[in-house]
C-alpha positions as CSV (number, residue, x, y, z in Angstrom):
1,X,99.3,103.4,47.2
2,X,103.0,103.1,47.6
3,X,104.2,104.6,50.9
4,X,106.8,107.4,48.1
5,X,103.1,108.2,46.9
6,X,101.3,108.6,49.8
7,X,104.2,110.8,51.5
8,X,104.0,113.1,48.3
9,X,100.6,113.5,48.4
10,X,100.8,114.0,52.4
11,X,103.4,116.9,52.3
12,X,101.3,118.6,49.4
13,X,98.7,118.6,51.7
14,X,100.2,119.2,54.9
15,X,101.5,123.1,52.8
16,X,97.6,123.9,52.8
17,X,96.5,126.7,55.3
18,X,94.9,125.3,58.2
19,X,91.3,125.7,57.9
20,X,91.4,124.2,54.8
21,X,92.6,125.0,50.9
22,X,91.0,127.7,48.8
23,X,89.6,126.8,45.5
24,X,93.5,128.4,43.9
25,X,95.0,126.2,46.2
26,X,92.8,123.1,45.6
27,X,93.3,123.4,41.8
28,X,97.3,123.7,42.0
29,X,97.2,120.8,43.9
30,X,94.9,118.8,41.8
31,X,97.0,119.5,38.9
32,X,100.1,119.2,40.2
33,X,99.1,115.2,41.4
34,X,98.0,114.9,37.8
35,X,101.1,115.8,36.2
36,X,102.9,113.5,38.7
37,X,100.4,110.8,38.0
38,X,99.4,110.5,41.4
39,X,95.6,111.2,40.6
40,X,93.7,109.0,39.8
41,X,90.1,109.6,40.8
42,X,89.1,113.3,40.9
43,X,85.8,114.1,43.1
44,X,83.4,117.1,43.7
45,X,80.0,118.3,45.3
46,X,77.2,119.4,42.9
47,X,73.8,121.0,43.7
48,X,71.2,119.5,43.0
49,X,67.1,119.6,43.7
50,X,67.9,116.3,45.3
51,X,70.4,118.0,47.6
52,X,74.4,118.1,47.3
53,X,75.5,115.1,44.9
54,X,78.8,113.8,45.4
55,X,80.6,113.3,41.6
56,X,83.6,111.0,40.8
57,X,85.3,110.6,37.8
58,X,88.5,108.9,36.8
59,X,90.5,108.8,33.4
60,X,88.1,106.1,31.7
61,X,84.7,108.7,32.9
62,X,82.1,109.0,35.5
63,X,82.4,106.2,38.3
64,X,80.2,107.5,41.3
65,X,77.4,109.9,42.4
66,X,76.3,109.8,45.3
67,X,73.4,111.0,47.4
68,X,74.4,113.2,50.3
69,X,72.5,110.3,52.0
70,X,75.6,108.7,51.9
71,X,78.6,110.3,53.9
72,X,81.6,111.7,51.6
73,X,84.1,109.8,54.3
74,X,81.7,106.3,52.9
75,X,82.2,107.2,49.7
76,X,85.8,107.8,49.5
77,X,86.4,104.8,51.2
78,X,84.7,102.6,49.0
79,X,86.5,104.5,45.7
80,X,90.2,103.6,47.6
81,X,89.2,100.3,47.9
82,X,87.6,99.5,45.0
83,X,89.0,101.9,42.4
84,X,92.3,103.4,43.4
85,X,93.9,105.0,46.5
86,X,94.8,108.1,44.5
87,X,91.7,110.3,44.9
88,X,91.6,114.5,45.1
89,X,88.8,116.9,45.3
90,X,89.6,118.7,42.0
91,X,86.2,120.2,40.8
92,X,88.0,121.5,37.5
93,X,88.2,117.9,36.6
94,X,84.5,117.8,37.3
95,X,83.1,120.7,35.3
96,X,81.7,118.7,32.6
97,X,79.4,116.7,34.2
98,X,78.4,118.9,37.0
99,X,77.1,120.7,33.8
100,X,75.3,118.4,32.3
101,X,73.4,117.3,35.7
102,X,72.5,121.2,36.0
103,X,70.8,121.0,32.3
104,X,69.1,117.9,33.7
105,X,67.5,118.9,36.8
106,X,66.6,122.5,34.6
107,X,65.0,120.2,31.8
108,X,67.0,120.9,29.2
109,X,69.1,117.3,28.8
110,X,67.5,114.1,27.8
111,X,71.0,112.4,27.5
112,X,74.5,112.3,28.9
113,X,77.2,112.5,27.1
114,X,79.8,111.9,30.2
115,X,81.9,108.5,29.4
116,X,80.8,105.9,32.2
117,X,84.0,104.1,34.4
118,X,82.1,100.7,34.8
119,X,84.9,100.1,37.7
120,X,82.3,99.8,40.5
121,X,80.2,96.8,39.0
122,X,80.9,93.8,37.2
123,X,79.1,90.3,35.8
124,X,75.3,90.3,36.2
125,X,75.4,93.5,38.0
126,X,76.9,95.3,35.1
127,X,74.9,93.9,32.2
128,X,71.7,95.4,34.0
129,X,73.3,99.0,34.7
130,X,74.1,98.6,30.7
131,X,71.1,97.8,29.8
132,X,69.6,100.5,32.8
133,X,71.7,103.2,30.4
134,X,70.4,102.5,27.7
135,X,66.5,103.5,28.4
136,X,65.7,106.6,26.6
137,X,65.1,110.1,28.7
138,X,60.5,109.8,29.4
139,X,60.5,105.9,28.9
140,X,60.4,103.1,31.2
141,X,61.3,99.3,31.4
142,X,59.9,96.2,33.9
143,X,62.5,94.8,35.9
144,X,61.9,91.4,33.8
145,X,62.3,93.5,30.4
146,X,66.0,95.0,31.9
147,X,66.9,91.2,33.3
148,X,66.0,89.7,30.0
149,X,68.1,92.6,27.8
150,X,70.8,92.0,30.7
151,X,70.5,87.9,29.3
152,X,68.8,86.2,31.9
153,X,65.1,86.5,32.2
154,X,64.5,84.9,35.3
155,X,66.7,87.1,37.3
156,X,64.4,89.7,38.4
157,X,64.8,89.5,42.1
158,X,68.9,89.9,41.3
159,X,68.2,92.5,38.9
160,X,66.4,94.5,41.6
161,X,68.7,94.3,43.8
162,X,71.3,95.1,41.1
163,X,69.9,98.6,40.5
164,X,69.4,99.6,44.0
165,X,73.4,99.5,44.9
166,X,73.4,101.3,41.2
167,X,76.9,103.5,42.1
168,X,75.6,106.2,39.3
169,X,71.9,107.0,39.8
170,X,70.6,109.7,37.6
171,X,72.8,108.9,35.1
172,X,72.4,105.9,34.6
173,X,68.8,105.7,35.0
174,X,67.7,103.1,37.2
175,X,64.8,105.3,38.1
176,X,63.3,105.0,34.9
177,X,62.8,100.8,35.8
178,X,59.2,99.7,37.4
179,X,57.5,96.8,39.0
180,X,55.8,95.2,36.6
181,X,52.4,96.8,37.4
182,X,53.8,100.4,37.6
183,X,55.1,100.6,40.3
184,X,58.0,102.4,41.4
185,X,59.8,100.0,43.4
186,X,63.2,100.2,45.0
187,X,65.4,103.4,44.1
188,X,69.2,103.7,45.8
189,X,68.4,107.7,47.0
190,X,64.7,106.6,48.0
191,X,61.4,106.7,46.7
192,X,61.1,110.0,46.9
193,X,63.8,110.9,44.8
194,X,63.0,108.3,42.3
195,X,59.6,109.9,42.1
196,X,60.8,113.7,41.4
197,X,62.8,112.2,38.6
198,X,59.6,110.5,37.1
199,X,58.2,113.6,37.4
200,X,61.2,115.8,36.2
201,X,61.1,113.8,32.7
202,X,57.1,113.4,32.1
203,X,57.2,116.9,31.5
């Protein structure tokens, strides 16, 4: 972020009430750093069953969710870093998908239609979230069967580990992926969570 940026951004900020902006306030803002193009990742809370889900999109689609597992300050971070230094809480910017994960969890979405921001993962890593995405809502694939449609079958162990730093669980599902006996296995917001989602789309 260049330091013109940063100062804008700052003194937009620093106008808010102390104690923090109301949602008005937090949507003026949010759109005022779009028109300036000084956003470039917009981020929100949603509810879940699973507990508050930290969202993140930018202009390309969906690049996070986050458990609440994993502290917002973490998060953020890791979006500066890897993403762009330009983020905003602007929910607005969030309402689609925070809709579509409330159809989910109520059982009436099988598949998301939200764009997917590959920004977070790259190489080997990517072709297995791909390939993760592309397992229909009820159905499940072996580790082996995701590193083979990922192109290398004899990555298992790196296609584990792939899929449990997955930076967009739920949507793309890396809970719907098993040991090769059934089991669950590894799941980025625990097995717990990966077995209410099992459950959630048997029926």
């Amino acid at each position: 972020m260049s330091q013109e940026t940063g100062t804008r951004l700052r003194e937009a900020a620093d106008r808010l009430p102390i104690g923090g902006p109301t949602p008005d306030e937090l949507r003026r803002l949010a759109q005022r750093a779009s028109d300036e193009g000084l956003l470039d990742v917009a981020y929100a809370q949603a509810d879940s069953p699973l507990g508050p889900l930290t969202v993140a999109v930018t202009g390309r689609g969906l690049v996070r969710v986050a458990y609440p597992d994993r502290p917002l300050d973490t998060v953020l971070d890791d979006l500066a870093a890897h993403v762009s230094p330009r983020i905003l809480e602007a929910p607005e910017r969030l309402d689609s998908i925070r809709r579509e994960l409330d159809e989910y969890f109520a059982g009436r979405l099988g598949t998301f239609a939200t764009p997917i921001d590959w920004a977070l993962t790259r190489g080997f890593f990517r072709r297995v979230l791909e390939a993760t995405a592309r397992i229909p809502f009820g159905e499940s694939r072996t580790y082996t069967e995701v590193a083979t449609a990922a192109g290398s079958p004899r990555a298992v162990r790196a296609a584990g580990n792939g899929l449990g730093s997955n930076p967009i669980p739920i949507v793309v599902p890396c809970h719907r992926v098993l040991r090769s006996r059934g089991a669950l296995g590894g799941y980025p917001g625990g097995i717990e969570r990966k077995r209410f989602l099992r459950a959630l789309e048997s029926g």
